[in-house]
C-alpha positions as CSV (number, residue, x, y, z in Angstrom):
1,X,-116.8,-226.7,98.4
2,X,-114.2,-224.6,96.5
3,X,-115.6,-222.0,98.8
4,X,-114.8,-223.1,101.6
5,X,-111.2,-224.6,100.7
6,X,-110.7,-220.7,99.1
7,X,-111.9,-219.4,102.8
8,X,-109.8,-221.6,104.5
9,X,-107.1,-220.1,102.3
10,X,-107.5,-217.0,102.8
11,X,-108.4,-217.4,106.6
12,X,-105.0,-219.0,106.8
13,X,-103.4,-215.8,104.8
14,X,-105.5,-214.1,107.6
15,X,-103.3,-215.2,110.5
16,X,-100.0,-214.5,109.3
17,X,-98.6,-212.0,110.8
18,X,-96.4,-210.5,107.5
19,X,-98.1,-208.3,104.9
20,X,-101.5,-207.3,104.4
21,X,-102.9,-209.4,107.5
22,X,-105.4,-206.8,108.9
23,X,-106.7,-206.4,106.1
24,X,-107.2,-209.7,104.9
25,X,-108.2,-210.5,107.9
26,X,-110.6,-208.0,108.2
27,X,-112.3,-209.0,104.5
28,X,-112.4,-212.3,105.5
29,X,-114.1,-212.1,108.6
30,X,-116.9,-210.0,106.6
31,X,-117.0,-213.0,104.4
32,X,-117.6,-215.2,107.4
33,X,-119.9,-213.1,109.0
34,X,-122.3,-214.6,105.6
35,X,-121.2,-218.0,105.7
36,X,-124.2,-220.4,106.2
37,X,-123.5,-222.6,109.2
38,X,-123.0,-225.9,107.5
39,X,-120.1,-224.2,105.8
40,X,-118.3,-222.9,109.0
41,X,-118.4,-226.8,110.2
42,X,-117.2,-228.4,106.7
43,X,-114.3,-225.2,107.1
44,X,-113.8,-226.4,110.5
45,X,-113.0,-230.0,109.0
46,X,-110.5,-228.2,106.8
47,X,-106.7,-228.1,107.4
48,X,-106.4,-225.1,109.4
49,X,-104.0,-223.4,111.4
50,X,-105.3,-223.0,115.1
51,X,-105.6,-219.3,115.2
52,X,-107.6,-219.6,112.5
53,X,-109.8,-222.3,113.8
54,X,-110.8,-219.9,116.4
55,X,-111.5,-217.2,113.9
56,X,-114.1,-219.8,112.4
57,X,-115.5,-221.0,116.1
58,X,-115.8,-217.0,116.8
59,X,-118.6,-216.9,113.5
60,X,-120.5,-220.1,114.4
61,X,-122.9,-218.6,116.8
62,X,-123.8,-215.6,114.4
63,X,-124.3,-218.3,111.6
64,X,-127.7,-219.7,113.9
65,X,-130.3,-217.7,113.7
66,X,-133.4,-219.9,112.8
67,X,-134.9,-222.7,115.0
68,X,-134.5,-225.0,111.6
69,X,-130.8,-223.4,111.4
70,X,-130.3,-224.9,115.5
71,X,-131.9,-228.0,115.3
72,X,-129.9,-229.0,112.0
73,X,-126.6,-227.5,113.8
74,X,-127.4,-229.5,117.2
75,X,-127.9,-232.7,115.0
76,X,-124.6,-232.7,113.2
77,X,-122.7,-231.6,116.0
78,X,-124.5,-234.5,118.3
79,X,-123.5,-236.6,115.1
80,X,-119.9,-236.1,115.3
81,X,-120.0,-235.7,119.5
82,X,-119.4,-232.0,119.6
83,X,-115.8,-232.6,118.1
84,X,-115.3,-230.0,115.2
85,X,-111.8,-229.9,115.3
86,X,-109.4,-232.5,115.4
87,X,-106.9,-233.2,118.5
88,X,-103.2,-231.2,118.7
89,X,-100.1,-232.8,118.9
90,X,-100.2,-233.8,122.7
91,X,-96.1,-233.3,123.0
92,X,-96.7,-229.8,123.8
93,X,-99.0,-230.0,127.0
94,X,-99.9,-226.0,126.9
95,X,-101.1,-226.4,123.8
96,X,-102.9,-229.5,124.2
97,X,-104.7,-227.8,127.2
98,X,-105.5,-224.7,125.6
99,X,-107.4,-227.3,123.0
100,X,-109.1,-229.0,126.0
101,X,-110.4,-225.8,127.1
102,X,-111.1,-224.4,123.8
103,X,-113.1,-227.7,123.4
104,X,-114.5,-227.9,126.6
105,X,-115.9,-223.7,126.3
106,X,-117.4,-224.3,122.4
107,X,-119.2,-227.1,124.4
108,X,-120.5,-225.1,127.3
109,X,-121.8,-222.5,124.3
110,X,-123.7,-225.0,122.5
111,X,-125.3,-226.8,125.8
112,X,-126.5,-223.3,127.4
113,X,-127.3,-221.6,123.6
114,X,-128.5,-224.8,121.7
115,X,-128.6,-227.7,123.2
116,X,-130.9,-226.6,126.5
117,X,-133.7,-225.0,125.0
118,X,-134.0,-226.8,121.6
119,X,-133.3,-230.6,122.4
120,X,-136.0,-232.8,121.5
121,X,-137.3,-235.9,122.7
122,X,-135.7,-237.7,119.5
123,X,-132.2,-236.4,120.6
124,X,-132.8,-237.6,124.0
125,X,-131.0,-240.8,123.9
126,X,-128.3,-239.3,121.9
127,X,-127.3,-236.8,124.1
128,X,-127.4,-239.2,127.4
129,X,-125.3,-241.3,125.4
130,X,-122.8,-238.5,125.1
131,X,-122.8,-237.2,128.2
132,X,-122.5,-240.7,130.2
133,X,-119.7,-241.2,127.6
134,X,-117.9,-238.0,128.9
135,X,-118.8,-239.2,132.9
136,X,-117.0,-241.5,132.2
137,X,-114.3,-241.2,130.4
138,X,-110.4,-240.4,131.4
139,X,-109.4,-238.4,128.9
140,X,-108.4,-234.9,129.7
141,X,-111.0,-233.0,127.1
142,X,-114.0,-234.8,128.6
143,X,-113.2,-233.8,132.3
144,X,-112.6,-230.3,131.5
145,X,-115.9,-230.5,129.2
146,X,-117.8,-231.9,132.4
147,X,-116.1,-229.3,134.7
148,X,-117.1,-226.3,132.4
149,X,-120.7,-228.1,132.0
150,X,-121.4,-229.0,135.6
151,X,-118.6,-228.1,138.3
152,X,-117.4,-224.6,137.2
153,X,-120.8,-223.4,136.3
154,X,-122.6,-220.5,137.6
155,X,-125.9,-221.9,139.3
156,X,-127.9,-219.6,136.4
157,X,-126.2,-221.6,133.5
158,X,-126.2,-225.1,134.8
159,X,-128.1,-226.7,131.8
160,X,-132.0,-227.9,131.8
161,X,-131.2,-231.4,130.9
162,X,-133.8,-234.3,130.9
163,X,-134.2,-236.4,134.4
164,X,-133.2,-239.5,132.4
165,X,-129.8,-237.7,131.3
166,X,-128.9,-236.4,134.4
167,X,-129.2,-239.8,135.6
168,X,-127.1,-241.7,133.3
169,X,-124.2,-238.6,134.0
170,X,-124.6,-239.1,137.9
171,X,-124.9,-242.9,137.3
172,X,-121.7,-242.7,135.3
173,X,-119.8,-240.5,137.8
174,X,-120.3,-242.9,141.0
175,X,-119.2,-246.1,138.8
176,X,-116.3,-244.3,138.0
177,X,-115.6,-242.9,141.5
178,X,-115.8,-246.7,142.5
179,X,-114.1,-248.3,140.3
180,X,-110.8,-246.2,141.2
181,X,-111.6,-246.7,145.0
182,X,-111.5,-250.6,144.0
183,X,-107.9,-250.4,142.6
């Protein structure tokens, strides 16, 4: 753990734009290139500037590199709904929708790279679960998370999801459609 928290440091040294930056950046960002996966999501859950945030998001796919490495990722991302980071202050609303992007690409990553070919009957359930929970949802993340997923997808990366998923996510959309054409 002290680590990560001297990582985190240094990856917020990293971003600032006075001094040695490039270089620091440049050392850290070797340093990240070895950091087991695990440690990139527990620095993820660390108090980071954004810029530096993406720094870390830019490492995770390099950090997977084993099917044991994917599956355990998949799990503890499923685990914590594919939210790594936590939310912005909404009061700035470019911000918060660079976030919902940011969100909503890191997502569309891990279905076509991890979740597609490697999900498992035991994660089944758990991934219907949080996909009808993002049908269905209002928030602004979750529609631009279903948009990157399913509307503003190239026909080629549309994911391979189980019959009984795509069901609960079409199932999800039409009660939602109806219940705003009953109000």
């Amino acid at each position: 753990m002290s680590q990560v928290r001297a990582l985190a440091d240094d990856l917020t040294c990293a971003t600032n734009r006075a001094g040695h930056a490039a270089d620091l950046r440049h050392k850290t960002e070797e340093r990240l290139s070895q950091t087991h996966h695990e440690d990139l999501l527990s620095l993820l859950r660390q108090p980071l500037t954004y810029a530096a945030q993406n720094i870390v998001l830019e490492h995770l796919p390099h950090a997977v590199q084993t099917e044991e490495t994917a599956r355990d990722l998949l799990a503890g991302l499923l685990a914590v709904d594919f939210r790594v980071t936590p939310r912005l202050d909404h009061s700035d609303p470019y911000a918060a929708d660079l976030h919902t992007r940011r969100i909503a690409r890191m997502v569309r990553w891990f279905f076509t790279w991890l979740v597609d070919p490697r999900t498992t009957k035991y994660q089944v359930p758990r991934l219907t679960k949080y996909l009808r929970s993002i049908a269905s949802s209002d928030a602004p993340e979750d529609h631009h998370i279903l948009q990157e997923l399913l509307i503003d997808a190239e026909e080629n990366r549309i994911p391979d999801l189980p019959r009984e998923t795509w069901l609960a996510v079409t199932r999800a959309l039409y009660e939602k459609a109806h219940a705003v054409q009953r109000h």
